[in-house]
Residue, then its C-alpha position, 0 to 999 in steps of 0.5 A: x522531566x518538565x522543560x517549559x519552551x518559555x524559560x528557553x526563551x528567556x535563556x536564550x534571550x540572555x545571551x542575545x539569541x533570538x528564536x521563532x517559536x518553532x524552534x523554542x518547541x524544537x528545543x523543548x523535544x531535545x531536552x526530553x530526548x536527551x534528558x537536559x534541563x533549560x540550562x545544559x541545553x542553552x549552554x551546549x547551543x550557546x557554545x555551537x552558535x559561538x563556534x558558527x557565528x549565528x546570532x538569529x536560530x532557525x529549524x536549519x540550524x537547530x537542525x545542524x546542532x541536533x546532529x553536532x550534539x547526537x554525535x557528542x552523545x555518541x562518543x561518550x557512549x563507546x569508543x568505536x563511535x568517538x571515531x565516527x563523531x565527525x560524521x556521524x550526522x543522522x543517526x536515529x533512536x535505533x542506531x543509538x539503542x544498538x550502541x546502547x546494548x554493545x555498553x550493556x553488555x560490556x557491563x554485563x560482563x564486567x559485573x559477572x565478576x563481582x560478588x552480588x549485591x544482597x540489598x533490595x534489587x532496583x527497578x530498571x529505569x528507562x529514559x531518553x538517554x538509556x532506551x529499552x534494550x532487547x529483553x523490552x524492545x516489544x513495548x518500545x514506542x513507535x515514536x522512539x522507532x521512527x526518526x525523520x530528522x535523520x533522513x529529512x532536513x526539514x521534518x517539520x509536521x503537517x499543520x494542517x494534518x494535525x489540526x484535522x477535526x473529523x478522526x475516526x469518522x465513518x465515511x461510508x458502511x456496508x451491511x450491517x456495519x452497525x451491530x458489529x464491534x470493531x475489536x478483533x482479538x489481534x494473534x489471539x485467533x487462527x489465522x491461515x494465510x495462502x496465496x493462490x493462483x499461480x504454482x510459485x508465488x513471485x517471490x523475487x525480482x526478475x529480469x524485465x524490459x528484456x521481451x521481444x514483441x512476438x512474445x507479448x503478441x503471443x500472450x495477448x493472443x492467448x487471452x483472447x483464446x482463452x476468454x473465447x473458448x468460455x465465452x462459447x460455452x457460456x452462451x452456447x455459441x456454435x462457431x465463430x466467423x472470420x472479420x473479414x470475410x463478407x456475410x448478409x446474414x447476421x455473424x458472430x466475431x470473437x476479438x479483442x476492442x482496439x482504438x483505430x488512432x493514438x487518441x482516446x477510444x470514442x464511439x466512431x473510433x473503435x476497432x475489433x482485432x480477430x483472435x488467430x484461429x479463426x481471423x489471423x488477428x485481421x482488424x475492422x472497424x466496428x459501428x455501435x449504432x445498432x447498440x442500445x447498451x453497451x460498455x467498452x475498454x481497449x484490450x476487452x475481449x468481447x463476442x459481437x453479433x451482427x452483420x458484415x456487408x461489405x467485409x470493410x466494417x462491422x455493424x454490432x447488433x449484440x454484445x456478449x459481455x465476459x463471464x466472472x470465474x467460480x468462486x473459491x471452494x474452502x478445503x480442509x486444509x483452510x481451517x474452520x473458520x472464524x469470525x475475523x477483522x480486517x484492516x486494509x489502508x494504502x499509502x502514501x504514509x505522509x502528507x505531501x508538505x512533510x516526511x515526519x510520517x504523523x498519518x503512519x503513527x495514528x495508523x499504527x496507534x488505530x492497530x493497537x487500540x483495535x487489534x485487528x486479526x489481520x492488517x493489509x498495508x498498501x504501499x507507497x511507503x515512501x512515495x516517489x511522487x513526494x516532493x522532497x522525494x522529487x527533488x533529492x531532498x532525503x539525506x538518507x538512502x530511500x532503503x534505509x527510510x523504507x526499513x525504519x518504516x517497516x520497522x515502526x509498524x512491525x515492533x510498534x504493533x507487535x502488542x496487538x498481535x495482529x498478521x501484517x500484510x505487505x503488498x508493494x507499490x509501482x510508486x514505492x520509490x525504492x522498489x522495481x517498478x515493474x508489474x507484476x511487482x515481486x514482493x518487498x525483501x526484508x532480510x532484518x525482520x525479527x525472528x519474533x515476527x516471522x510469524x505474522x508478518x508475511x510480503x506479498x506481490x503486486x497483484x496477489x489473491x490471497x486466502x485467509x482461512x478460506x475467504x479469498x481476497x484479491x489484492x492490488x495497489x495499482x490504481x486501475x480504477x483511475x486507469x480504465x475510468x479515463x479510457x471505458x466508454x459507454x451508452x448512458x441508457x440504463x447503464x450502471x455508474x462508471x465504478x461499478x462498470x469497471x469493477x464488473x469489467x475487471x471480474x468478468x475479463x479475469x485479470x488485474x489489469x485488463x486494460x491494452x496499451x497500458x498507461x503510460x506509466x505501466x512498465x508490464x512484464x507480460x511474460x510474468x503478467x500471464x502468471x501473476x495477473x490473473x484471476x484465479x477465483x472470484x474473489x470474496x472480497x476485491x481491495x482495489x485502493x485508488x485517489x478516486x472516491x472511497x466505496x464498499x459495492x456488491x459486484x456480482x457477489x464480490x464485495x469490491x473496497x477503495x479505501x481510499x489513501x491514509x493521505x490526501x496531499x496535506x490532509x487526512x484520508x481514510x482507511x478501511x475495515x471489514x468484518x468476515x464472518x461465515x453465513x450459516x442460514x439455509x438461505x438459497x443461494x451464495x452469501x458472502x462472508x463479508x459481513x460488514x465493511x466500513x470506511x473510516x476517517x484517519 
């Protein structure tokens, strides 16, 4: 149906009512979605500003007749919903199909009792105002899944967004980015996915804010055991001396890095708290002088060598930096594997000056034209940070946008068939906001994409086919940057400092005290928040800048975000494929690695 903005103007200027032309494209959207020409729609309109006074049309009050008019449409469709047209208000595009199918069916039914027509069958047509039903909801366009003016009273699009020059531009590439095409073979492939690390995966929510502090003590007390007993096999030390005890001869002392005030770690602030065996967990402070290279951050744990004179301070002469664990070993039970791409983007889904989810619908458009084996999603899916968000704007329960969310990227890729992995947010708003963070809960998944389809917690290291992924949403590069401090002799750039950090110290998040936003159940943190393997392939989103690098084998990703406040971000594809030169040696399956304009 061609509807021209320009003849509702006109009609509308018969009856003395004036528009901006945001609102005459508002209209336009109605008429197709609806199924009117310029005509029905003016005379509906003209009839609700009668009845309301309004004599000059805004994006308010359009906004206010789209809802009087959803419900209008509604009563005539069953009766059960002409008891609800008072309020029916913000209903989306699913609410009205899942009514759609109840007269469906009524009629279904009622035609069994007929006798059968012998004249041609007719080809079932589809449009705004009969929707696909459930034999041909797989091709259903996300556009027609996600509905923001049914939460969002001002779901205007990002202008600047849309008018963005640079889609689709490749930012930055690692190895041999070229020669690869970027075509997975989306459910056509052998995809084994398996979380490792801890024996049962967190998959619900737990009590937490509960912890008593011996027992925080005892878990970090614990860490720094743990991390000694291979940091003394690694460096065949023989045995460790006590921080306070006096000594004139050089001493080796195992601890973890603390800052002696509340202020940022500097280099004349730092102190060096003992482990329990040998210090009791004693404290002294620590001269770097001596020191002609060094990196550190609170709560790292570290073997120093040097001497203690008086038993008051430490001089550091040696630092013994952590020692990554072994990489995984695939088993049988992993599958052979195949080449396979992988499509990794973090939220937020929208830009910061609207909530009509543009960037989550090119990204699931991205899907389907690339049909990637497997797609990881970061959150925030609706971000807290949001500024309709902050201010109570959304009509709807936070759940209810995060599942129409879900539920576009589910059914709009399904297509593709490509697996989908679900990794949640401390800034998904609707969600706990507790690390280790428990999986999204989705209890209306369709039974159809079960399969590939799977939720994962805050951190996860996951395997697929044999290749180890280590996953978080937390944007620990942004944390620990702001808190490491170095020597600028020969030492590496600030990233590549961090990543080697959080590989060697084991843990998804080394950093003590945490930040201030950091709600850590430390119980669970000791579970869930550490590195079991090193990972092949280490995806740590954060708002600094995007970067592929080769950390100590690992090949370390930041996407970047879909979004960066009212522009476009970026996301990030990886292309696996298993070495089979005889080159000594471990070769990482990572092939390539590009990051890529939305």
């Amino acid at each position: 149906m061609a509807v021209s903005a320009q003849q509702l103007a006109e009609e509308l200027e018969i009856f003395g009512l004036d528009c901006e032309d945001s609102v005459a494209e508002k209209l336009t959207e109605l008429c197709i979605l609806y199924g009117q020409n310029e005509e029905g729609m003016v005379g509906e309109l003209v009839a609700f500003c009668t009845s309301t006074q309004k004599n000059h049309l805004t994006p308010e009050i359009l906004n206010s007749f789209e809802h009087n008019f959803l419900s209008k449409r509604l009563s005539k469709v069953s009766h059960s919903a002409s008891k609800d047209s008072g309020h029916a208000g913000a209903r989306d595009i699913v609410s009205i199909q899942e009514l759609i199918e109840v007269e469906e069916e009524e009629e279904t039914l009622l035609n069994s009792y007929t006798t059968p027509s012998k004249g041609p069958q007719k080809r079932a047509v589809t449009t705004p105002e009969t929707p696909l039903t459930k034999r041909r909801v797989s091709t259903r366009s996300p556009h027609q899944l996600l509905s923001p003016s049914s939460f969002s009273p001002s779901a205007t699009p990002s202008q600047k967004y849309n008018t963005r020059k640079n889609r689709g531009e490749v930012v930055t590439s690692f190895g041999a980015a070229q020669g690869v095409s970027w075509s997975g073979r989306g459910g056509t492939g052998i995809i084994g996915l398996k979380v490792l690390g801890s024996p049962e995966s967190l998959t619900g929510s737990y009590k937490f804010m509960f912890q008593k502090l011996p027992d925080i003590r005892e878990v970090l007390t614990c860490k720094i055991e743990e991390l000694g007993s291979e940091l003394k096999e690694h460096y065949k030390i023989e045995a460790f001396t006590p921080v306070l005890v006096p000594a004139q001869e050089p001493i080796t002392l195992l601890g973890r890095i603390g800052c002696d005030s509340n202020g940022k770690l500097n280099n004349k602030s730092v102190i060096l708290e003992g482990d329990r065996e040998h210090s009791s967990g004693a404290r002294i402070p620590v001269d770097l002088s001596e020191l002609t290279e060094y990196s550190l951050f609170p709560g790292q744990v570290v073997i120093m060598e040097g001497v203690n004179t008086t038993g008051s301070k430490f001089v550091a002469t040696k630092l013994y930096e952590g020692v990554p664990p072994p990489f995984y070993q695939p088993t049988e039970e992993d599958g052979e594997f195949e080449q396979t791409m992988v499509l990794v983007a973090c939220g937020p889904y929208t830009t910061s000056d609207s909530i009509t989810y543009d960037p989550l619908l090119d990204l699931v458009a991205v899907i389907n034209h690339d049909r990637p084996d497997v797609c990881i999603l970061f959150g925030p899916f609706l971000d807290a940070k949001h500024e309709q968000v902050e201010n109570c704007l959304l009509t709807s329960p936070f759940e209810d946008v995060f599942k129409q969310c879900l539920r576009t990227i589910t059914e709009g890729t399904r297509s593709s068939g490509s697996h989908l992995i679900f990794v949640p947010s401390l800034r998904d708003v609707h969600h706990e906001p507790v690390y280790p963070q428990p999986p999204f809960s989705y209890s209306d998944l369709p039974h159809e994409d079960k399969k590939r389809v799977q939720f994962v917690s805050d951190p996860c290291t996951l395997s697929i086919n044999g290749v180890v992924f280590g996953l978080t949403s937390t944007d620990l590069l942004f944390h620990m940057g702001a808190e490491e401090i170095s020597s600028s002799a020969g030492m590496p750039d600030r990233f590549s400092r961090v990543l080697r950090h959080i590989l060697t110290q084991r843990s998804y998040y080394p950093l003590y005290p945490p930040q201030e936003d950091m709600a850590i159940d430390y119980e669970n943190f000791y579970a869930y928040a550490q590195l079991p393997v090193t990972p092949d392939v280490f995806i740590i989103p954060s708002e600094l800048r995007y970067f592929v690098k080769d950390i100590l084998g690992c090949i370390c990703v930041n996407p970047g975000r879909l979004t960066k406040g009212q522009v476009g971000g970026t996301y990030g594809r990886l292309y696996l494929r298993r070495q089979t030169s005889h080159r000594e040696g471990r070769q990482s399956p990572c092939v390539a690695a590009q990051v890529v304009k939305i």
